[in-house]
mmCIF file as gemmi writes it, N, C-alpha and C atoms, coordinates in Angstrom:
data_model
loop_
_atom_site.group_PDB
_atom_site.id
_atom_site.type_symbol
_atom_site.label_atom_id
_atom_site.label_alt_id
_atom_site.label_comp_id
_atom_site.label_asym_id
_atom_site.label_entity_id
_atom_site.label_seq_id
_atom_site.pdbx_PDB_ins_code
_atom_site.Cartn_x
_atom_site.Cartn_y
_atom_site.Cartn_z
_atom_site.occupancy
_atom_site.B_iso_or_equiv
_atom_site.pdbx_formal_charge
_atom_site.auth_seq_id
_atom_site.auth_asym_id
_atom_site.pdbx_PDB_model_num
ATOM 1 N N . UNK Axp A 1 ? 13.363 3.182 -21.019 1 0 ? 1 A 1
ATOM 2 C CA . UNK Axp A 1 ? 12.408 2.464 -20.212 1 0 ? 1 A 1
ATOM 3 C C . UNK Axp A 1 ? 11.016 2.869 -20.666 1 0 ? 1 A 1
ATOM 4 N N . UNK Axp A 2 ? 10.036 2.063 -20.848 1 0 ? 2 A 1
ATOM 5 C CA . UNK Axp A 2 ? 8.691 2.396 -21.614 1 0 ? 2 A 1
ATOM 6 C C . UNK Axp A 2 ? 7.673 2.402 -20.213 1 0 ? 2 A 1
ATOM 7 N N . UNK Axp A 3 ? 6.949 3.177 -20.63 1 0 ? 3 A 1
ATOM 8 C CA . UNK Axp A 3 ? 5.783 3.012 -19.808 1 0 ? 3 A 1
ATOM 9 C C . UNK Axp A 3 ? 4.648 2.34 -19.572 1 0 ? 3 A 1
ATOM 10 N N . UNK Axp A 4 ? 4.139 1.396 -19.266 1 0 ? 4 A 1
ATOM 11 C CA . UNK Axp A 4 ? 2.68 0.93 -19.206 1 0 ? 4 A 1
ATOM 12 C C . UNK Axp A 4 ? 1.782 1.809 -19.176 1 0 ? 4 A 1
ATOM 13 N N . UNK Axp A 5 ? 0.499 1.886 -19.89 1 0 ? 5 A 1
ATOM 14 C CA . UNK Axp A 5 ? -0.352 3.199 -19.12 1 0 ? 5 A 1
ATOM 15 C C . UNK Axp A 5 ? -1.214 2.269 -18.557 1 0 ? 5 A 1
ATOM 16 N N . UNK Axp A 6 ? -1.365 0.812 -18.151 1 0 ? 6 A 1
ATOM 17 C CA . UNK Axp A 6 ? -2.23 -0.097 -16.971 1 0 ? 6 A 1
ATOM 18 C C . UNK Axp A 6 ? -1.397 -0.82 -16.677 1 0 ? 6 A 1
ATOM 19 N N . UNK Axp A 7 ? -1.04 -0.736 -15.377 1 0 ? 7 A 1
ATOM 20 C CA . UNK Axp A 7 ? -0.275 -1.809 -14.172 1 0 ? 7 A 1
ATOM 21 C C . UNK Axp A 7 ? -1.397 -3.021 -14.54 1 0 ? 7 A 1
ATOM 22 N N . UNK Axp A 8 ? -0.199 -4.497 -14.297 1 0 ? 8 A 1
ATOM 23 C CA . UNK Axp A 8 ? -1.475 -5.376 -13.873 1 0 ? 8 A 1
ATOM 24 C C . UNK Axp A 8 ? -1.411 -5.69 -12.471 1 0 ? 8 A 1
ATOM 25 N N . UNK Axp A 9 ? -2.411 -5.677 -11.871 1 0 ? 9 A 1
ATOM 26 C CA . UNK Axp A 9 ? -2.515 -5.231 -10.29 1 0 ? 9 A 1
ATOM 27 C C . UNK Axp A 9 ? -2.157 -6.692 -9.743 1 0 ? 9 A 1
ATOM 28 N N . UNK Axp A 10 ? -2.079 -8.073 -10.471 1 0 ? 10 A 1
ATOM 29 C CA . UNK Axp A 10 ? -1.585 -9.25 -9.937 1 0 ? 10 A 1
ATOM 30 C C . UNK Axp A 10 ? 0.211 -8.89 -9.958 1 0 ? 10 A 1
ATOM 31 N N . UNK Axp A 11 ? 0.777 -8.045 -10.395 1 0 ? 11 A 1
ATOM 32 C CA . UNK Axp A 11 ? 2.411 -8.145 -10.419 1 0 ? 11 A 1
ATOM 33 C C . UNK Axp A 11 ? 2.46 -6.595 -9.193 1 0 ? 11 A 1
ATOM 34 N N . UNK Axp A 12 ? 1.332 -5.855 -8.9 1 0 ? 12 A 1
ATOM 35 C CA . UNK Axp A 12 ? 1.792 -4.964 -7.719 1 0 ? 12 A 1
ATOM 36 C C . UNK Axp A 12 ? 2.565 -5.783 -6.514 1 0 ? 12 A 1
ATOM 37 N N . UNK Axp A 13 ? 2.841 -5.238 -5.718 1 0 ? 13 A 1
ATOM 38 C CA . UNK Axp A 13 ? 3.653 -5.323 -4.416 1 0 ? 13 A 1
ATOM 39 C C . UNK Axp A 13 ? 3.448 -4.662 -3.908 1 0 ? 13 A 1
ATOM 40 N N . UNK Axp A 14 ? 1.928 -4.398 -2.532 1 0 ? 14 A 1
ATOM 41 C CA . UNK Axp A 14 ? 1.811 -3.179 -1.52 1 0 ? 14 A 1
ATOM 42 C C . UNK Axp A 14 ? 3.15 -3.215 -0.782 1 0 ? 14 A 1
ATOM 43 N N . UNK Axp A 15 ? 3.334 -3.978 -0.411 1 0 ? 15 A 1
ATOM 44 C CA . UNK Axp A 15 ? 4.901 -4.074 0.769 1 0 ? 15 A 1
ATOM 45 C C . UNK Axp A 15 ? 5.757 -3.238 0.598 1 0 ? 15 A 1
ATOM 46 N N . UNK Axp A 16 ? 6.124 -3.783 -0.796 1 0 ? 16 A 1
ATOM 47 C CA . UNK Axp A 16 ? 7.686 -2.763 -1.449 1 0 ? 16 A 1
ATOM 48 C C . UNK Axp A 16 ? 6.975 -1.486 -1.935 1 0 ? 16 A 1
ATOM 49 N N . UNK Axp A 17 ? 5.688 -1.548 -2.339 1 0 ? 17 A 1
ATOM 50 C CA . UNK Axp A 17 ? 5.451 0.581 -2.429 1 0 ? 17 A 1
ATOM 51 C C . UNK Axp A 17 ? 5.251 0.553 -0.838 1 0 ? 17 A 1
ATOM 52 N N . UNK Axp A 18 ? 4.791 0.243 -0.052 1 0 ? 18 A 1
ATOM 53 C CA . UNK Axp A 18 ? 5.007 0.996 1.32 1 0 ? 18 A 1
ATOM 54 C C . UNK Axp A 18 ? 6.056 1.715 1.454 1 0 ? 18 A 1
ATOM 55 N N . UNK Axp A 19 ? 6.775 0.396 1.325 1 0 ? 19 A 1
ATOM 56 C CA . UNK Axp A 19 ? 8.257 0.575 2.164 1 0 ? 19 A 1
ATOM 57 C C . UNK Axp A 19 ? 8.886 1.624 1.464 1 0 ? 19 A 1
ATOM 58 N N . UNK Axp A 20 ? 9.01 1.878 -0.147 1 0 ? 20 A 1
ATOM 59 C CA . UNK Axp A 20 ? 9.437 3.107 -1.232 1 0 ? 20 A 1
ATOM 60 C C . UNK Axp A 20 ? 8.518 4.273 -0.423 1 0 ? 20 A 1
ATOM 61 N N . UNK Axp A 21 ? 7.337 4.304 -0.425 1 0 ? 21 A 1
ATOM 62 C CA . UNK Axp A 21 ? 6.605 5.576 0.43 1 0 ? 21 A 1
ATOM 63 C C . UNK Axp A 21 ? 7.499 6.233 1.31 1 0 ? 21 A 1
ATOM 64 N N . UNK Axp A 22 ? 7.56 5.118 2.403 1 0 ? 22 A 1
ATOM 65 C CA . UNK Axp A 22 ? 8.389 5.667 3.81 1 0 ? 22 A 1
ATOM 66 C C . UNK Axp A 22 ? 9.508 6.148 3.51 1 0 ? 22 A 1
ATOM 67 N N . UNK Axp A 23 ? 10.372 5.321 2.431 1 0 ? 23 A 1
ATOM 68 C CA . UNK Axp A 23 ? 11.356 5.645 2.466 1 0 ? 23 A 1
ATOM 69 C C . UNK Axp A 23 ? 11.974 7.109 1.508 1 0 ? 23 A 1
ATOM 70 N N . UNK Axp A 24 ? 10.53 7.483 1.052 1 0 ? 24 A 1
ATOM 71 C CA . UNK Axp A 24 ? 10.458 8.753 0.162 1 0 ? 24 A 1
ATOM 72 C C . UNK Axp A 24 ? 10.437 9.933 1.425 1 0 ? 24 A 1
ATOM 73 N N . UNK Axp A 25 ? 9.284 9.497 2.325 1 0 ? 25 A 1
ATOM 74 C CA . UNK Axp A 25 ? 9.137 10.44 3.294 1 0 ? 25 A 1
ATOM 75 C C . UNK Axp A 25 ? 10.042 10.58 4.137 1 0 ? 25 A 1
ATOM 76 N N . UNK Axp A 26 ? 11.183 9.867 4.641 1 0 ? 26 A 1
ATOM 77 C CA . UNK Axp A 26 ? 12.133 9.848 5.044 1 0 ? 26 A 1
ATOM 78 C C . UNK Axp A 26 ? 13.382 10.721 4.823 1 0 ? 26 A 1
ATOM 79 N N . UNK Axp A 27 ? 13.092 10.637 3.198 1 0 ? 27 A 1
ATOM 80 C CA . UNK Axp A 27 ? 14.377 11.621 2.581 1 0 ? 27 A 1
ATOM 81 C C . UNK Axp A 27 ? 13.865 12.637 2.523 1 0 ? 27 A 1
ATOM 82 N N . UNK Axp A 28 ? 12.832 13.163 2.435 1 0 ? 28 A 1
ATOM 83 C CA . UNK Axp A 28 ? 11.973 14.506 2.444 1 0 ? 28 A 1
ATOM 84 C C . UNK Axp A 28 ? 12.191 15.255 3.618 1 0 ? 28 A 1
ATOM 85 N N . UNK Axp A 29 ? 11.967 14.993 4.852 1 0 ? 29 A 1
ATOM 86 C CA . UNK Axp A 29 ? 12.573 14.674 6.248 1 0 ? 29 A 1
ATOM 87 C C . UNK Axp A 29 ? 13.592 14.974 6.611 1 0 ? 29 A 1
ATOM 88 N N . UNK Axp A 30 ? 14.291 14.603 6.328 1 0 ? 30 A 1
ATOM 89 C CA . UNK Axp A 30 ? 15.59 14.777 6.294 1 0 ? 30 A 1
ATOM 90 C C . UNK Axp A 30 ? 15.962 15.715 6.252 1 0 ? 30 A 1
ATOM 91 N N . UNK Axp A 31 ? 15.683 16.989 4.666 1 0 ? 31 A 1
ATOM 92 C CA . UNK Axp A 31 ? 16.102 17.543 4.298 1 0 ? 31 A 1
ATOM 93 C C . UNK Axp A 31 ? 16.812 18.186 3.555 1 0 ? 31 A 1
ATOM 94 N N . UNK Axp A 32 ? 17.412 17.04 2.906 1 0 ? 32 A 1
ATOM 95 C CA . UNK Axp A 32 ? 18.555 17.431 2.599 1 0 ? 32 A 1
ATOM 96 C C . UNK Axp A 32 ? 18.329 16.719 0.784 1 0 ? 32 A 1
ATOM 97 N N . UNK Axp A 33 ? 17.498 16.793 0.234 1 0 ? 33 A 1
ATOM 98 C CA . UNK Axp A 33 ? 17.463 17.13 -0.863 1 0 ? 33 A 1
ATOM 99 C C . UNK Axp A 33 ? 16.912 18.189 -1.721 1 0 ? 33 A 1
ATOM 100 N N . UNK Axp A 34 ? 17.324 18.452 -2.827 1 0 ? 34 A 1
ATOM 101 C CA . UNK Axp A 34 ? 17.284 20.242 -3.498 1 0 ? 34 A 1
ATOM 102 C C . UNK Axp A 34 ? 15.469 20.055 -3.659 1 0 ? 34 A 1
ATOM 103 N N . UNK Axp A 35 ? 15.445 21.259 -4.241 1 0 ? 35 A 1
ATOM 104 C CA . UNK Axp A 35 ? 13.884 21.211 -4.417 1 0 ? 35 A 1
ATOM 105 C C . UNK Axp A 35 ? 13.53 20.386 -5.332 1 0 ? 35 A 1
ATOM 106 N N . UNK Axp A 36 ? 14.078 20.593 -6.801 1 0 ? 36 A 1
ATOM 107 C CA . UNK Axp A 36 ? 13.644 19.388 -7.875 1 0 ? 36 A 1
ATOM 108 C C . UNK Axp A 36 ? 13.54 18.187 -7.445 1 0 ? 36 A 1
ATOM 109 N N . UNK Axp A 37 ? 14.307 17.337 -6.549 1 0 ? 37 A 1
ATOM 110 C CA . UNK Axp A 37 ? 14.54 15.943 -6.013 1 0 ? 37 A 1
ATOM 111 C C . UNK Axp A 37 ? 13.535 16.238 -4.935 1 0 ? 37 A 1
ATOM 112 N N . UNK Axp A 38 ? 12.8 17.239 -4.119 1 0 ? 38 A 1
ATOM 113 C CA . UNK Axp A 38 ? 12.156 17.034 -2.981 1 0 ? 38 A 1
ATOM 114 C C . UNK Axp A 38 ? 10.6 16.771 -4.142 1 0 ? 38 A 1
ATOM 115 N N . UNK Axp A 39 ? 10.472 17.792 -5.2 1 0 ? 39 A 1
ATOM 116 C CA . UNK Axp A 39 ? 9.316 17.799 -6.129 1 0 ? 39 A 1
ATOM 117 C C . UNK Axp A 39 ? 8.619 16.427 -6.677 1 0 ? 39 A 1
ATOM 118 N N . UNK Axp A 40 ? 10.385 15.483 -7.072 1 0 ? 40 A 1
ATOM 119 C CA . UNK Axp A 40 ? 10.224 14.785 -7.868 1 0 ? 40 A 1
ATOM 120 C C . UNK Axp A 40 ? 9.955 13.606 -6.512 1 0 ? 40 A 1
ATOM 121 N N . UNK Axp A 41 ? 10.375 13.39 -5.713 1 0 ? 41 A 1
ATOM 122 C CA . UNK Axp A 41 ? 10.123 12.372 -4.467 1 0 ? 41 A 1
ATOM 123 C C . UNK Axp A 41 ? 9.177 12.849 -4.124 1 0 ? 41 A 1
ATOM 124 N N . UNK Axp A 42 ? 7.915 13.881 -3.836 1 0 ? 42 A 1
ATOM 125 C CA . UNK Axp A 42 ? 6.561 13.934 -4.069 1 0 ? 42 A 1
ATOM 126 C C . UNK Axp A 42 ? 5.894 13.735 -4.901 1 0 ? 42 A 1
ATOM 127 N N . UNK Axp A 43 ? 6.17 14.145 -6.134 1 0 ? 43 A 1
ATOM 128 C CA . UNK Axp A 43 ? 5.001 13.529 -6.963 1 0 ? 43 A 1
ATOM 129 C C . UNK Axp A 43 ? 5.386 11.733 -7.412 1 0 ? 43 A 1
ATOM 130 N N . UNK Axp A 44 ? 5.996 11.012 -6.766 1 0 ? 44 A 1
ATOM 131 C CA . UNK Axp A 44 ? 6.345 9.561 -7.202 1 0 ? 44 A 1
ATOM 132 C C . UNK Axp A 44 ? 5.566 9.091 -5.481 1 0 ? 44 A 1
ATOM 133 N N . UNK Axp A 45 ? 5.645 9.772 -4.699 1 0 ? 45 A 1
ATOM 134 C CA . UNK Axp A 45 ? 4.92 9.567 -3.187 1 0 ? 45 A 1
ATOM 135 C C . UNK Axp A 45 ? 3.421 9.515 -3.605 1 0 ? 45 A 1
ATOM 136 N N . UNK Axp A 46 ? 2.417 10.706 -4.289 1 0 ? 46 A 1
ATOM 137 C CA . UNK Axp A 46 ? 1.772 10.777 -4.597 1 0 ? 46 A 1
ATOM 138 C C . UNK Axp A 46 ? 1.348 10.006 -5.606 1 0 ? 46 A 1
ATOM 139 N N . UNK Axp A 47 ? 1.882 9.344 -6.426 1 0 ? 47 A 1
ATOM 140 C CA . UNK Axp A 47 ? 1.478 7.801 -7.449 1 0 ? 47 A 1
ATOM 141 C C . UNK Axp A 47 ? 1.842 6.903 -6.545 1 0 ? 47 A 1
ATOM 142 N N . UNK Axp A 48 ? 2.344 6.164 -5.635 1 0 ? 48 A 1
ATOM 143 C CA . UNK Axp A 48 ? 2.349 4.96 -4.907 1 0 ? 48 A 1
ATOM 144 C C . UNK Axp A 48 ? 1.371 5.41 -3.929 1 0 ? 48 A 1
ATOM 145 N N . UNK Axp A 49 ? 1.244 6.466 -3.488 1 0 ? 49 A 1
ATOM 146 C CA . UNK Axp A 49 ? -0.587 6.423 -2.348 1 0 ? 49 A 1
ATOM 147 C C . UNK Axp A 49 ? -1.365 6.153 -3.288 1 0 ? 49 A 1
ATOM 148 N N . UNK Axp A 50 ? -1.59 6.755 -4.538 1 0 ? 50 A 1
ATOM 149 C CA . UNK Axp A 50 ? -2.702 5.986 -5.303 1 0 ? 50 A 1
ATOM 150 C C . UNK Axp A 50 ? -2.95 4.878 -5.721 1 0 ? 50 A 1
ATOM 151 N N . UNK Axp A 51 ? -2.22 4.411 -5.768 1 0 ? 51 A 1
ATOM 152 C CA . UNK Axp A 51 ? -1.643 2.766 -6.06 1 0 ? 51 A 1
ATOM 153 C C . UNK Axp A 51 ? -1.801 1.94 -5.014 1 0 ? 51 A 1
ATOM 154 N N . UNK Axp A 52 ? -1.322 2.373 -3.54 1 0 ? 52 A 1
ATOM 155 C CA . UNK Axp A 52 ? -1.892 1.783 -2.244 1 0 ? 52 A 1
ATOM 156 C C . UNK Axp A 52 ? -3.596 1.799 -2.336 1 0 ? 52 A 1
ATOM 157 N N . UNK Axp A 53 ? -3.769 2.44 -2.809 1 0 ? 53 A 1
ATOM 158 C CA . UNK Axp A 53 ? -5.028 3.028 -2.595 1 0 ? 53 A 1
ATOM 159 C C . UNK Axp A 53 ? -5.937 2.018 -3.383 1 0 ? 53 A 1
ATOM 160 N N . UNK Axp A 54 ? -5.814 1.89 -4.352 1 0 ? 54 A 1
ATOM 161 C CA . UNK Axp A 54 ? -6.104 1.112 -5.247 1 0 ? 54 A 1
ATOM 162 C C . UNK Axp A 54 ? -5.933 -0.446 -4.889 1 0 ? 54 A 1
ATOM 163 N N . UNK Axp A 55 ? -5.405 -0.838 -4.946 1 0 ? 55 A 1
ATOM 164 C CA . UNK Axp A 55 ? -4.747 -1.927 -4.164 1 0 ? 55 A 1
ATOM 165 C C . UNK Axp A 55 ? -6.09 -2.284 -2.559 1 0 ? 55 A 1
ATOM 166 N N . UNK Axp A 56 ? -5.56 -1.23 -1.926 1 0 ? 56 A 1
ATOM 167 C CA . UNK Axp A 56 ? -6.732 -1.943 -0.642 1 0 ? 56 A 1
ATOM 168 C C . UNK Axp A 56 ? -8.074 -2.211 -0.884 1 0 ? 56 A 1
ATOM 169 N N . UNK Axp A 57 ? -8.389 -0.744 -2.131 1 0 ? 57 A 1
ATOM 170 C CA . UNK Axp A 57 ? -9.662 -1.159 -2.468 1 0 ? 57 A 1
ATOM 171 C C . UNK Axp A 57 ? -9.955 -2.383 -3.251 1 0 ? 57 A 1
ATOM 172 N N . UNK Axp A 58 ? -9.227 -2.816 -4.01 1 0 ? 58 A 1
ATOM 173 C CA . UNK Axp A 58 ? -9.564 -3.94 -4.375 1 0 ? 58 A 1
ATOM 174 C C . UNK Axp A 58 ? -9.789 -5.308 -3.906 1 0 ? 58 A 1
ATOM 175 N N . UNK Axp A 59 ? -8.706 -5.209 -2.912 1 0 ? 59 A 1
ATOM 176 C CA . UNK Axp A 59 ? -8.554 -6.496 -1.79 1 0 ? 59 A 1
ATOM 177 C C . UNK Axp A 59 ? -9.954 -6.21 -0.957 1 0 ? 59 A 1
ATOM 178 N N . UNK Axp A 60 ? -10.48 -5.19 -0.419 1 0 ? 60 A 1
ATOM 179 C CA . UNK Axp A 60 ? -12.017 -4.977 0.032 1 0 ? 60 A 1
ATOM 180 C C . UNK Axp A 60 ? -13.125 -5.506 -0.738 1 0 ? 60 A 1
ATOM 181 N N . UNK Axp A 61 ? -12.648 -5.01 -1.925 1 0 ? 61 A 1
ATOM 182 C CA . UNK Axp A 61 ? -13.827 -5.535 -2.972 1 0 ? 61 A 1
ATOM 183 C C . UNK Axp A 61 ? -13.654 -7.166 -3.114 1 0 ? 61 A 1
ATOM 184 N N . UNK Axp A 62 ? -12.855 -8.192 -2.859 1 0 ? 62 A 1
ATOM 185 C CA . UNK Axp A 62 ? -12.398 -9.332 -2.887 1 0 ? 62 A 1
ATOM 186 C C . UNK Axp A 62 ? -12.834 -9.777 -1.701 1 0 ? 62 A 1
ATOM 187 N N . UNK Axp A 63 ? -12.328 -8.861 -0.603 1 0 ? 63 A 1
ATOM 188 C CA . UNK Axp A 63 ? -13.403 -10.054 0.916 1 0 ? 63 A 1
ATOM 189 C C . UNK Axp A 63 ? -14.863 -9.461 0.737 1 0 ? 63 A 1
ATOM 190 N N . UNK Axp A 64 ? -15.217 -8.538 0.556 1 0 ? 64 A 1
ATOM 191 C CA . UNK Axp A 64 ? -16.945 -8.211 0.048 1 0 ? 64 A 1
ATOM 192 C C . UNK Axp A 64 ? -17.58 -9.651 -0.596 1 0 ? 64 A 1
ATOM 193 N N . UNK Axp A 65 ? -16.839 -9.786 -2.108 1 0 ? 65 A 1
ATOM 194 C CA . UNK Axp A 65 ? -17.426 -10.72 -2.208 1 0 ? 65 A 1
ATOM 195 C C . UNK Axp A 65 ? -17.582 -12.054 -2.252 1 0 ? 65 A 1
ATOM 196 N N . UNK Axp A 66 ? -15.925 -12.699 -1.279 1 0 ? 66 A 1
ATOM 197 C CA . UNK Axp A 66 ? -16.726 -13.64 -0.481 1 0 ? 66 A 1
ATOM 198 C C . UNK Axp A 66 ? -16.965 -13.972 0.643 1 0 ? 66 A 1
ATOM 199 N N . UNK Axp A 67 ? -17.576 -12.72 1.375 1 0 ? 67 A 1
ATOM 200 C CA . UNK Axp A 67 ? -18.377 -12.845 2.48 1 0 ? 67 A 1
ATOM 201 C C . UNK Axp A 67 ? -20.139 -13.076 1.529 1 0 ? 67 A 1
ATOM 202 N N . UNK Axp A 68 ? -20.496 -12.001 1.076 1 0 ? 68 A 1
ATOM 203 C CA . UNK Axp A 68 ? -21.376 -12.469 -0.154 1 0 ? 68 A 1
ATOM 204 C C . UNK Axp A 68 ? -21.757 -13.832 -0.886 1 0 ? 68 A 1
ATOM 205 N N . UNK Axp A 69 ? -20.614 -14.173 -1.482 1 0 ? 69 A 1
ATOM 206 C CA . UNK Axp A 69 ? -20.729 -15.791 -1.643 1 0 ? 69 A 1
ATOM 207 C C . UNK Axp A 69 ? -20.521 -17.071 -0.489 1 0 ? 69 A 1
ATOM 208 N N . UNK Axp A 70 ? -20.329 -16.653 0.214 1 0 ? 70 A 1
ATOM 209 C CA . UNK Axp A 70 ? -20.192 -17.395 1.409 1 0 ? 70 A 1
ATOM 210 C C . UNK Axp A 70 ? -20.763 -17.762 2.968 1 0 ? 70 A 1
ATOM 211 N N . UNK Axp A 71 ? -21.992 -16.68 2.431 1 0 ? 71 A 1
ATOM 212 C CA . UNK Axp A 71 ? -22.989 -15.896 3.606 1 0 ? 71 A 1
ATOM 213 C C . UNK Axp A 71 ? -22.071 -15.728 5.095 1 0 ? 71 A 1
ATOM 214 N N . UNK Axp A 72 ? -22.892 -15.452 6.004 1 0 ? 72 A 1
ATOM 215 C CA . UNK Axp A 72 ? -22.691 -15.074 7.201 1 0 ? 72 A 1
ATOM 216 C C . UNK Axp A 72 ? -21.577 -15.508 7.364 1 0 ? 72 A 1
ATOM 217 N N . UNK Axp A 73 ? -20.316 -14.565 7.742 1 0 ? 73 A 1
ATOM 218 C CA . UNK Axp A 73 ? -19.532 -14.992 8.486 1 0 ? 73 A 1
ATOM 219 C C . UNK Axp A 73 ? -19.059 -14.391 10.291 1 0 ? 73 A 1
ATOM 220 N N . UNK Axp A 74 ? -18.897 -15.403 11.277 1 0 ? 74 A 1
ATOM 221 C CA . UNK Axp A 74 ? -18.378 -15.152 12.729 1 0 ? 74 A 1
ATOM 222 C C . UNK Axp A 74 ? -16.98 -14.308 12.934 1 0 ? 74 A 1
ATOM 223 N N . UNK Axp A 75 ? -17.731 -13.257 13.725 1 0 ? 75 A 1
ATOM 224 C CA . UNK Axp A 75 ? -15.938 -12.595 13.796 1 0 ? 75 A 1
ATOM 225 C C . UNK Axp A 75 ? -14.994 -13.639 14.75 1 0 ? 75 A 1
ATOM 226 N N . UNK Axp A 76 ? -13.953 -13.793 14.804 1 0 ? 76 A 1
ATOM 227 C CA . UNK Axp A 76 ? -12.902 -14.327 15.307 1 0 ? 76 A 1
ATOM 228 C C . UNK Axp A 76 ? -12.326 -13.339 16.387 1 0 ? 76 A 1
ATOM 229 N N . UNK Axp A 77 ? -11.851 -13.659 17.394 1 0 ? 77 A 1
ATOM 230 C CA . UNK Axp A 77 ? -10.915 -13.087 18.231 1 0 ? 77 A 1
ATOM 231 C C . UNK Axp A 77 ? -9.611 -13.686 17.798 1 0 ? 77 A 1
ATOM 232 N N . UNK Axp A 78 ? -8.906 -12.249 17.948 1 0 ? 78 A 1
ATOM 233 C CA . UNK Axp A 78 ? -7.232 -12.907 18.111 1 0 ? 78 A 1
ATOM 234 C C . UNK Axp A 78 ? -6.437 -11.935 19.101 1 0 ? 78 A 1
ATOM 235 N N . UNK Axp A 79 ? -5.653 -13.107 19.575 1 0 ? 79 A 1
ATOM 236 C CA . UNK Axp A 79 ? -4.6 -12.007 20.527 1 0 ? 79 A 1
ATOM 237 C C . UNK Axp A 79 ? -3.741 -11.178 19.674 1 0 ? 79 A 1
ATOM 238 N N . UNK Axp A 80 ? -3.784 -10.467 20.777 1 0 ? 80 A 1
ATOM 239 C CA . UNK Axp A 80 ? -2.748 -9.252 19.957 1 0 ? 80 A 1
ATOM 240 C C . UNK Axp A 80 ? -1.22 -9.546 19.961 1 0 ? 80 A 1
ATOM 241 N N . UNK Axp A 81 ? -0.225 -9.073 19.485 1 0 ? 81 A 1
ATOM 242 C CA . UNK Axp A 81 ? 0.649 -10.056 19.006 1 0 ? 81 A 1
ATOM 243 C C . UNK Axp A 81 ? 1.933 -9.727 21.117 1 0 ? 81 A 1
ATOM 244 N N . UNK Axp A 82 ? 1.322 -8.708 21.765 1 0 ? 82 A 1
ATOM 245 C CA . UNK Axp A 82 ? 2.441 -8.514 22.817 1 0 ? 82 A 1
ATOM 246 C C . UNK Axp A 82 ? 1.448 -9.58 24.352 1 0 ? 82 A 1
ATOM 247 N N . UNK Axp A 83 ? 0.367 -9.826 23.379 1 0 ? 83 A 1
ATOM 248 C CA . UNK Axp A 83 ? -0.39 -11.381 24.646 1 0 ? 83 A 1
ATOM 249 C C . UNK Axp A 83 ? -0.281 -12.396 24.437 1 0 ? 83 A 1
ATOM 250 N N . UNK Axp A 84 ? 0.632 -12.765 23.468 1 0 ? 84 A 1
ATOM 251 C CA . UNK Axp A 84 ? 1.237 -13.987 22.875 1 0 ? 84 A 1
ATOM 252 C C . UNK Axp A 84 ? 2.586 -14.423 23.709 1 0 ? 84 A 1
ATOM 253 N N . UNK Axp A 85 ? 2.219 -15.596 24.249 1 0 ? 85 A 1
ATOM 254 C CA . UNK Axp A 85 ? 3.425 -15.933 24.732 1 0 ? 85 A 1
ATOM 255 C C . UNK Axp A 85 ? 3.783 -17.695 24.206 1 0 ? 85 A 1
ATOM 256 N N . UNK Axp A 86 ? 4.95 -18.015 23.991 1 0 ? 86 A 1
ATOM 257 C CA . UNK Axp A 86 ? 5.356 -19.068 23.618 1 0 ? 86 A 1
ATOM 258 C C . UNK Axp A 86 ? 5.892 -19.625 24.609 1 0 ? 86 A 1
């Protein structure tokens, strides 16, 4: 398996690294893996937070600028999703 040394950030997936995060911290948790596997499920935890990380900032830098190109925008109210009734 080869490595990229640049992700292209249009083929990331925050969702599925979340969900790999949790589900790293989960097994950590647990317990019940040896130290090498607790080492190695931290430092792969620690590259998908950076990667989250990366990721939000960019999507920030994307509504920045078009609120910027788009001048003033009105905040919106929304209900919260347990004042929702159908």
């Amino acid at each position: 398996m080869a490595k990229t040394s640049k992700k292209d950030p249009k083929n990331f997936d925050f969702e599925a690294a979340l969900a790999e995060l949790e589900s790293l911290v989960s097994g950590m948790e647990e317990g019940d893996l040896t130290l090498e596997e607790s080492l190695a499920a931290f430092e792969k935890g620690i590259k998908l937070t950076r990667e989250c990380q990366q990721a939000l900032k960019a999507a920030e830098q994307k509504v920045q600028i078009l609120v910027s190109e788009n001048g003033n925008t009105e905040p919106l109210e929304f209900a919260a999703d347990d004042e929702e009734s159908d």
